[in-house]
C-alpha positions in Angstrom: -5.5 -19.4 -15.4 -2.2 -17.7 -14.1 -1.7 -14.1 -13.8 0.9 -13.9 -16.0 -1.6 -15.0 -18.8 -3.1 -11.6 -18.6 0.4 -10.0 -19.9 1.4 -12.4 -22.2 -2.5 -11.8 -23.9 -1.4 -7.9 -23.6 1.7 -8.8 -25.6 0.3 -9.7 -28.2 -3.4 -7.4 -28.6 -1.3 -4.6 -27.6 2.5 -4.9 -28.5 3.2 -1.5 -28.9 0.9 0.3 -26.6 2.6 1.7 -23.6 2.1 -0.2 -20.8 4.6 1.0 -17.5 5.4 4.8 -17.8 7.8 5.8 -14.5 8.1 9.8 -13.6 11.0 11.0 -11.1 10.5 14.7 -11.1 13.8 15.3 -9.1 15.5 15.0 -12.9 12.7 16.9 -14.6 14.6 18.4 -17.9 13.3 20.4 -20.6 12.2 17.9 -22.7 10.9 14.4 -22.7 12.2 11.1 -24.5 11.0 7.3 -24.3 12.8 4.5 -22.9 14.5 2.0 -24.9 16.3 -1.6 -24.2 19.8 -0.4 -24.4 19.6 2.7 -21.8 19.5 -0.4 -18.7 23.1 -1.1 -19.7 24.6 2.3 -20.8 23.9 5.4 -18.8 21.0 7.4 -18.9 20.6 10.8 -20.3 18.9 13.8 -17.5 15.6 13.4 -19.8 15.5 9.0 -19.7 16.4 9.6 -15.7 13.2 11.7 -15.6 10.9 9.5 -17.7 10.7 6.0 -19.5 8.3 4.5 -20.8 7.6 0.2 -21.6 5.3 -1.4 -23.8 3.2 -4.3 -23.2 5.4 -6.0 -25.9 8.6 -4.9 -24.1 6.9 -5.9 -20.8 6.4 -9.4 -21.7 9.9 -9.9 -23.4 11.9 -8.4 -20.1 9.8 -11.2 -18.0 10.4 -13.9 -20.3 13.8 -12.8 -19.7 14.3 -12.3 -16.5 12.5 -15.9 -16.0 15.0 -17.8 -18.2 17.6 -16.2 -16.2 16.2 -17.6 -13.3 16.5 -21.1 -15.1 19.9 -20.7 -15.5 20.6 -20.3 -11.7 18.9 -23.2 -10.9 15.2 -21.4 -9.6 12.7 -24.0 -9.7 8.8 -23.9 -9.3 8.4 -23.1 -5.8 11.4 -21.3 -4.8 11.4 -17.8 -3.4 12.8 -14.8 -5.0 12.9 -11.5 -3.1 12.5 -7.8 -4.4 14.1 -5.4 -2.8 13.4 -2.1 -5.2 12.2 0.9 -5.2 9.1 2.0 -7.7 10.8 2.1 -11.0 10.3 0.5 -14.5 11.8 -2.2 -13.7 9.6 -3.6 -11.0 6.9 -5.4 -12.6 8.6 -7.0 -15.1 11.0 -8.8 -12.4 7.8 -9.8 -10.3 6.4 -11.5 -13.5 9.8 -13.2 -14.2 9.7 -14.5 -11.2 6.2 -15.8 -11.6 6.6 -17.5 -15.1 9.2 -19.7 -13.5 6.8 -21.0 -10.9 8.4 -19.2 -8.2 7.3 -17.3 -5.9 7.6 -13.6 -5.6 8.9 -12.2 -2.3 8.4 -8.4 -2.8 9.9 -6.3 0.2 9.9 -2.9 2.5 12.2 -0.5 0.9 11.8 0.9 5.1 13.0 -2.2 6.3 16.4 -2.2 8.6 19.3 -4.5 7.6 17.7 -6.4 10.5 14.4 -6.8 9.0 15.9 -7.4 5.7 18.0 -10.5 7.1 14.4 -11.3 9.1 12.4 -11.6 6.1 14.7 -13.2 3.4 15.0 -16.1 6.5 11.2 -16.0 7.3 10.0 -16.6 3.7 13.4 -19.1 3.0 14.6 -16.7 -0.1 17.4 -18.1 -2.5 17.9 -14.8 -4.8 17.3 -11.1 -3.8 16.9 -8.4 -6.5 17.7 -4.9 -4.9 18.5 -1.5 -6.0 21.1 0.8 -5.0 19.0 2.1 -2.3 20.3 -1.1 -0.1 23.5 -1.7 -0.5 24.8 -0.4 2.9 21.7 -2.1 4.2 22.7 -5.8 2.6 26.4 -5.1 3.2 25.9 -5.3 6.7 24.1 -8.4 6.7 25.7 -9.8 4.0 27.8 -12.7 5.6 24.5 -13.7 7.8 22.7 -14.5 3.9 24.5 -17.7 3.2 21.4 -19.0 2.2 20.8 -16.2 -0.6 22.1 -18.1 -3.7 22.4 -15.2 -6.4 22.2 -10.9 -6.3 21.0 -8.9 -8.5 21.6 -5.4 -8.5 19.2 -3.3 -10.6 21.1 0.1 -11.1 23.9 1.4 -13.2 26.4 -1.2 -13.8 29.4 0.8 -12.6 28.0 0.7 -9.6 27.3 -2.9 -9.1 28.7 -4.3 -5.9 31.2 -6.8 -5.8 29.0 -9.5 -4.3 26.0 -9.1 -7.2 25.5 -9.4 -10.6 23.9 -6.2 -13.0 20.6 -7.2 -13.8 20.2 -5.2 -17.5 23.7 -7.3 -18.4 22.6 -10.3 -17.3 19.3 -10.4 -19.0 19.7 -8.3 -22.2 21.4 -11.8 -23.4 18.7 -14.0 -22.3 15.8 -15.8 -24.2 12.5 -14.3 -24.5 10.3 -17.4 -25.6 7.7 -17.6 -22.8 9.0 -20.5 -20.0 7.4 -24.0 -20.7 5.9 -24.2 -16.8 2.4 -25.1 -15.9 1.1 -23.1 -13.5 -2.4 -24.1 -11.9 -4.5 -21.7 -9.8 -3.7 -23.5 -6.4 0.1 -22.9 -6.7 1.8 -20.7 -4.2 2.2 -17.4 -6.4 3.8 -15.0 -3.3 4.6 -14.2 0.0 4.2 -10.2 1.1 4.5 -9.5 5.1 2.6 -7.7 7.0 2.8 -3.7 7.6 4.3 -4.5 11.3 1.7 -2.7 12.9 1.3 -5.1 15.6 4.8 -6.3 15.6 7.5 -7.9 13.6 6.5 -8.4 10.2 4.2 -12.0 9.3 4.9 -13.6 5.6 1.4 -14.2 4.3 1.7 -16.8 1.8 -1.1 -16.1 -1.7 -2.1 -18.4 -4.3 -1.7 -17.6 -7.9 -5.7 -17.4 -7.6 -5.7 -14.8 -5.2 -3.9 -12.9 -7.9 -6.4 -13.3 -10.4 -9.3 -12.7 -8.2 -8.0 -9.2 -7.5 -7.9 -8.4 -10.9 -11.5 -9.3 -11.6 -12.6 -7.7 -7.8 -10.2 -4.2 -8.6 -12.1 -3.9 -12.5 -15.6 -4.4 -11.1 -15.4 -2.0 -8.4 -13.4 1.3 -11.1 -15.0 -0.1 -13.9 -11.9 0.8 -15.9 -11.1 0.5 -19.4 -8.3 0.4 -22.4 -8.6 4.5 -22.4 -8.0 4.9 -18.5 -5.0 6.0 -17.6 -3.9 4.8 -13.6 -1.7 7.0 -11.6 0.1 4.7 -9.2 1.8 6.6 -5.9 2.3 4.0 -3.1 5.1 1.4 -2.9 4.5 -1.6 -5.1 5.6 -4.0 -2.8 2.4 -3.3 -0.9 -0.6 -6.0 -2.2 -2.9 -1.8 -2.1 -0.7 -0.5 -5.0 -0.3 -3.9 -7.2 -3.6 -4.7 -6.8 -5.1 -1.3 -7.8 -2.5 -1.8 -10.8 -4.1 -5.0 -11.5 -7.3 -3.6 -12.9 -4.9 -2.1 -15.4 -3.2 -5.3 -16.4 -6.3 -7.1 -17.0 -7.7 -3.9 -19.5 -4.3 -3.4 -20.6 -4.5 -0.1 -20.2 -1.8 2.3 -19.2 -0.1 3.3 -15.7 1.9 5.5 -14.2 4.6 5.3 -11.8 5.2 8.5 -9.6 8.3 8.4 -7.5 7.5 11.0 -5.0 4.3 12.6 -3.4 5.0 16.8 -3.4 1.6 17.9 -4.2 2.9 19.9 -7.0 4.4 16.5 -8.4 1.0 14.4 -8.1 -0.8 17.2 -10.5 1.7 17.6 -13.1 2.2 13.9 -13.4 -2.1 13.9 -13.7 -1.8 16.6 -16.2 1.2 15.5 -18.4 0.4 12.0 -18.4 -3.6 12.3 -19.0 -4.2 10.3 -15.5 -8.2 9.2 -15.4 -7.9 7.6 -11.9 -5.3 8.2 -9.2 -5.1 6.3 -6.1 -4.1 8.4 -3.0 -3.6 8.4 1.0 -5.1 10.4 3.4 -1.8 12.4 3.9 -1.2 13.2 0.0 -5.1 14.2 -0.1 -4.7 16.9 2.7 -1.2 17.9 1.5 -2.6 18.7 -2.0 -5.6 20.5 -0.2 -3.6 22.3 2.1 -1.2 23.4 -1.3 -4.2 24.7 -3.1 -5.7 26.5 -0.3 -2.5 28.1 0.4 -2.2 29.2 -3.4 0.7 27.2 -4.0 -0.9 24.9 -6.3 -3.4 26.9 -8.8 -5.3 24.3 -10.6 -5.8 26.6 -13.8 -2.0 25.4 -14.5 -2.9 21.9 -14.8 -4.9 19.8 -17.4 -7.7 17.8 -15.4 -10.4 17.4 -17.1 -9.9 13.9 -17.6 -9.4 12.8 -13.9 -12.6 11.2 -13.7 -11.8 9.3 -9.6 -9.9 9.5 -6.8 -10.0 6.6 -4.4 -8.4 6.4 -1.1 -7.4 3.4 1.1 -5.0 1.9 3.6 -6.5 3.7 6.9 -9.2 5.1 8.0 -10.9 8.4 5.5 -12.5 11.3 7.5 -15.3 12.3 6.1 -14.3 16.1 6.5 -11.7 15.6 4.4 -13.8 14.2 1.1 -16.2 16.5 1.8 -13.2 19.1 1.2 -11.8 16.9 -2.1 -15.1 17.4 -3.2 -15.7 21.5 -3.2 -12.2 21.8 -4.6 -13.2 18.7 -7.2 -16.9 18.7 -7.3 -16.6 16.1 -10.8 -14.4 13.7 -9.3 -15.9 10.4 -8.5 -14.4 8.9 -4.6 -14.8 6.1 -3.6 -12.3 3.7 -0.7 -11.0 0.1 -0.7 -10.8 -1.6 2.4 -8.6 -4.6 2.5 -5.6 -6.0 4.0 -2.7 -8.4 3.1 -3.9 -11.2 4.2 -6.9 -10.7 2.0 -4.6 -9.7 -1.0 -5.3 -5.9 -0.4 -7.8 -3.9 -1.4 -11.4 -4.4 -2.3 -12.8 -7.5 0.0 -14.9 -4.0 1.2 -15.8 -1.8 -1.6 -18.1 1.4 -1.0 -18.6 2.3 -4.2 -18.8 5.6 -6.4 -22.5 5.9 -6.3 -22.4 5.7 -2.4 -21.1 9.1 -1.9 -23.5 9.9 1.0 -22.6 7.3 3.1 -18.8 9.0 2.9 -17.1 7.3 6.1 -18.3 3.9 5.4 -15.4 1.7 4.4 -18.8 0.2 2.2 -20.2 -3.4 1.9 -19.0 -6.8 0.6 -16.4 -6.4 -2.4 -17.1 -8.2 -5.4 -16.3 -11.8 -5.1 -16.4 -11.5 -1.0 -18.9 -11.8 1.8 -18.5 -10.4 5.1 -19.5 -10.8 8.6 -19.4 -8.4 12.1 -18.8 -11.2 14.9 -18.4 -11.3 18.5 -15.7 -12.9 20.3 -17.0 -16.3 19.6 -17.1 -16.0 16.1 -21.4 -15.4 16.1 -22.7 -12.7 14.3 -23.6 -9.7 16.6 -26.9 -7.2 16.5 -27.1 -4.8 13.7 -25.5 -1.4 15.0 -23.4 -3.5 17.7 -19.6 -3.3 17.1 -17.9 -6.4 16.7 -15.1 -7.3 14.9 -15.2 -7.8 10.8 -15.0 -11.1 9.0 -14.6 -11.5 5.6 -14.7 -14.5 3.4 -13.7 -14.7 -0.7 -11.0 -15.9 -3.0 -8.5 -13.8 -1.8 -8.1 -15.1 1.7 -4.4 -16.0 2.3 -3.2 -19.5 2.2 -1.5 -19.1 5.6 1.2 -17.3 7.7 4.1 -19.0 6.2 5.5 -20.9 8.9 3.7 -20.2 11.2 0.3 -22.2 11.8 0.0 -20.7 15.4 -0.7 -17.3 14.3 -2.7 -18.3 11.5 -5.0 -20.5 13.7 -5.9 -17.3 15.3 -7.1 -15.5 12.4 -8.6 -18.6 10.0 -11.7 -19.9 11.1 -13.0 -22.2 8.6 -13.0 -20.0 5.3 -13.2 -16.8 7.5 -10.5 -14.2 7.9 -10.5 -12.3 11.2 -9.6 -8.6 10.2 -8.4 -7.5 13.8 -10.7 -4.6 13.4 -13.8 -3.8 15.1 -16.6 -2.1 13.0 -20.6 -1.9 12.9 -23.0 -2.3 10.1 -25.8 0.5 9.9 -29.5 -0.1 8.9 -28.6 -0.1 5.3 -26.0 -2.4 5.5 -22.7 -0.2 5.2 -19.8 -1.1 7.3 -18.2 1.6 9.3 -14.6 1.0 11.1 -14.4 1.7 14.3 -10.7 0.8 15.1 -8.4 -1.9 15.1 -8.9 -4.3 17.9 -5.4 -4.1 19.7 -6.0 -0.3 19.4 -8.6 0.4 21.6 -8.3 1.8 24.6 -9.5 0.6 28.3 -10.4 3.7 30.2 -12.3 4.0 33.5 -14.2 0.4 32.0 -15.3 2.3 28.6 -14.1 1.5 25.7 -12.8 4.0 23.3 -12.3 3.7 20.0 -9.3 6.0 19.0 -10.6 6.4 15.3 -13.7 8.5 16.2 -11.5 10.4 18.2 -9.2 11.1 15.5 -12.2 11.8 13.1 -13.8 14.6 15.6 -10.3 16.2 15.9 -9.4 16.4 11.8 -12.4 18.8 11.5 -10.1 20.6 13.2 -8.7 24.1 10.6 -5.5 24.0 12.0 -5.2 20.1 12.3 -2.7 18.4 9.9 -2.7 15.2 10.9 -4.0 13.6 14.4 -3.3 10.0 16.6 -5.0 9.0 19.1 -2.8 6.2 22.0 -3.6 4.8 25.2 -1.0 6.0 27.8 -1.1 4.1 31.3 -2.7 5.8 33.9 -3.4 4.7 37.6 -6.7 5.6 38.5 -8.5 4.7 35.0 -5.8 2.0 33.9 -5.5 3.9 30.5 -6.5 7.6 29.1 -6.3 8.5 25.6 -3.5 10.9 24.8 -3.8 12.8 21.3 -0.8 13.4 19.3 -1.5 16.4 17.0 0.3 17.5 13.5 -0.3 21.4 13.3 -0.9 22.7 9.6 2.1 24.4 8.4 2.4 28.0 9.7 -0.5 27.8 12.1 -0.5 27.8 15.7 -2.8 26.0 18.0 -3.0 25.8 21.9 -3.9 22.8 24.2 -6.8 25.3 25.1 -8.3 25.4 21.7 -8.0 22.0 21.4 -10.0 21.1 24.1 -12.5 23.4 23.5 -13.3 22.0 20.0 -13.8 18.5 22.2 -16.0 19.9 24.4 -19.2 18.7 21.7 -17.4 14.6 22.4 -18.8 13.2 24.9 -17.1 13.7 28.2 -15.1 10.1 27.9 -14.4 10.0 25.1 -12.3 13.4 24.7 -8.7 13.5 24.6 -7.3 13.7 28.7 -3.8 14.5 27.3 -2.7 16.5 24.7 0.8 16.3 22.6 1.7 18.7 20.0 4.1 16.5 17.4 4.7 15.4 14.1 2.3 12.1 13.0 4.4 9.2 11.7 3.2 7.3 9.1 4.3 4.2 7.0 4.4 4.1 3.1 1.0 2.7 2.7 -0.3 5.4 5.0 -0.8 3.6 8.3 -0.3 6.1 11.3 3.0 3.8 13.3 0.9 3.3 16.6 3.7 0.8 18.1 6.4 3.5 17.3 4.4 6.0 19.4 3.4 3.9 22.1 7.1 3.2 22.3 7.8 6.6 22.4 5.3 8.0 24.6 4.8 4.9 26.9 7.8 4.7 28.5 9.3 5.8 31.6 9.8 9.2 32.9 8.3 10.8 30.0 5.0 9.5 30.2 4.8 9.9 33.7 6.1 13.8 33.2 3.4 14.3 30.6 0.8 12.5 32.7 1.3 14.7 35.3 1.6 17.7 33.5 
């Protein structure tokens, strides 16, 4: 069965419970109001900018919409349709348009350049991109090299539609809402989402509608959620960790929440107002809304929690010192973490599970539905407590790299998905990352594995936020240099730093020392390549080496 079954069922159990709520607390008024059909043509009121609300009736309708609209410019099953959006209400329904028609979805970076917009709309053979007015100067300036878009559509206020788009609300308020008459079998193509970049230019990983499904059943299993939970949803939903968490929502028909932004004072308010049960977080937002608390900005007596019953974390690595911190401050929270990646339709294919608290720092075992594997360079299975790199195997495994059978020779084996990161099983059978296999670093013929570096140094007080690269060096080939976020209003000096790595062994500690902010992408992965580039090259690297 399609995804798209799961909303239409929705639709008609649960027309009028609320299904999409979105929250942008920059236009926080006095009072609330709902959403309704004709504010996406006229202009909104302060309150319907701050929040809107969709049922699952509503839902269903704008994707049965959107999808006929799509007939009418010639889309066909197959076809690629791009999103280009910010979080917002509108975001699901136009991925499920798309779907219906037997196209496939093409969700975007909202980060991406005008470059690596024009990149990925070539890459993954797009014919229609829907954007929002966060990208017009972005597609402007690439706008006569996307000959081969067919159709805009602008998703925004209507006065401000560019010239070279049409307004999405006007265009589909008209359209039929009878469900479109396509057959859609589980072995279709469903989507294309591209890789974080983290290694390089961006890969489109092309998913089956059942990789879709799959997640739903894998993200239910592992939260156990129901019709009464209530899902707080943070991180961009163009990412497969965001949608996919969502998913467990969809197939309970439960309610979620769209936050647009991630001030700590924002994340509980949302939680309160909105009765959140489980909110999904990143390692930055967790130690930002620590830091707030400790601090005394935050005072959770202002806030109604009661009902947050689990906060999950994924997308990098978790330091245990952290959770353990979530947990004094929310000692009835269940945690658990996801580990996953695109290619294996996000999160879950490694699942540790709320019951496995003690083993905190585990990414877990096999996710429901998956099987994994810890294998040595020749694909065989290494000794228990060896490091290897992790395999996994299940229904969400990517179809391919679109286009591109070279890279995806490298990472396919048979039904197995190389991960690209190293990890270790312990004598209970919990898998613990070590680091990503282009990441570690060569020094003096050891290997170091920047991740436990980074774990040993956010135990840190006065640490924010830590990353650990390989800078060249001529006598050891490589040394690993540790670039250190300090907490807000704290000082720290290289002395103290080194002094807390004094219990590391004497390899594996830090040889150079850089006091700097910690860039991160949207779903929370520290930018390795952008700091490589920045502190691998040329005379600063040798200054800094030398220093």
């Amino acid at each position: 069965m399609p995804i798209t079954d799961f909303l239409e069922r929705n639709a008609k159990i649960y027309p009028t419970d609320v299904a999409i709520v979105e929250v942008n607390p920059e236009n926080q008024p006095e009072e609330n109001v709902t959403w309704r059909e004709f504010n996406l043509i006229d202009t909104a009121s302060e309150s319907e900018k701050y929040r809107r609300e969709m049922t699952w009736k509503e839902f269903d309708v704008k994707a049965n919409r959107f999808a006929n609209l799509l007939f009418t410019r010639g889309i066909k099953k197959g076809d690629k349709v791009a999103i280009l959006l910010m979080n917002c209400l509108e975001w699901l329904p136009i991925y499920f348009g798309i779907l219906k028609t037997g196209a496939l979805a093409v969700p975007m970076n909202y980060r991406y350049s005008a470059d690596e917009i024009k990149y990925c709309l070539d890459l993954a053979d797009a014919r229609m991109l829907v954007f929002g007015p966060e990208f017009i100067e972005r597609i402007e300036t690439v706008y006569d090299e996307l000959s081969a878009i067919d159709d805009f559509f602008f998703v925004g206020d209507k006065e401000k539609t560019p010239g070279f788009a049409d307004n999405y609300a006007q265009m589909t308020y008209y359209c039929s809402t009878t469900v479109p008459p396509v057959e859609i079998k589980d072995e279709d193509d469903a989507a294309i989402y591209f890789s974080s970049g983290t290694t390089g230019f961006p890969k489109a990983i092309l998913h089956r509608h059942a990789a879709l499904v799959s997640s739903c059943l894998t993200e239910q299993n592992h939260h156990s959620q129901t019709k009464d939970d209530v899902f707080l949803c943070i991180p961009p939903l163009y990412h497969t960790g965001a949608k996919m968490h969502w998913f467990g929502s969809l197939l309970t028909g439960s309610k979620a929440v769209l936050l647009r932004g991630v001030k700590p004072e924002w994340v509980l308010q949302t939680a309160s107002e909105e009765k959140a049960t489980i909110v999904w977080l990143l390692v930055p937002w967790v130690q930002d809304i620590l830091d707030s608390i400790d601090r005394g900005d935050l005072k959770l007596e202002d806030f109604r929690l009661s009902q947050w019953r689990l906060m999950h974390v994924g997308a990098q690595p978790v330091p245990p010192s952290l959770i353990k911190r979530w947990k004094s401050v929310f000692p009835s929270h269940d945690y658990d973490t996801n580990y996953g990646l695109s290619e294996s339709i996000g999160p879950g294919c490694v699942h540790l599970g709320v019951e496995n608290i003690d083993k905190v720092g585990a990414i877990g075992k096999a996710g429901h539905l998956w099987e994994t594997a810890i294998v040595d360079e020749k694909g065989k299975p290494v000794i228990n407590g060896e490091v290897g790199e992790l395999a996994v195997r299940g229904p969400g495994v990517m179809k391919c790299y679109y286009k591109n059978p070279e890279a995806t020779s490298e990472i396919i084996r048979g039904d197995w998905l190389l991960t690209g990161d190293m990890a270790k099983e312990d004598e209970d059978g919990f898998i613990y990352l070590v680091d990503r296999k282009k990441d570690v670093i060569i020094s003096g013929g050891e290997n170091l594995y920047p991740v436990q570096i980074e774990d040993h140094l956010r135990a840190h007080e006065k640490i924010k936020d830590v990353a650990v690269i390989g800078l060249p060096d001529k006598r050891l080939g490589e040394i690993a240099a540790a670039i250190i976020e300090i907490k807000e209003g704290m000082d720290c000096t290289e002395d103290e730093i080194n002094e807390f790595c004094l219990s590391l062994p004497k390899y594996k500690r830090p040889r150079k020392i850089i006091f700097a902010s910690v860039p991160r992408n949207p779903t929370g992965k520290i930018e390795k390549p952008r700091l490589r580039e920045l502190y691998c090259g040329g005379s600063l690297v040798e200054a800094q080496i030398s220093g």
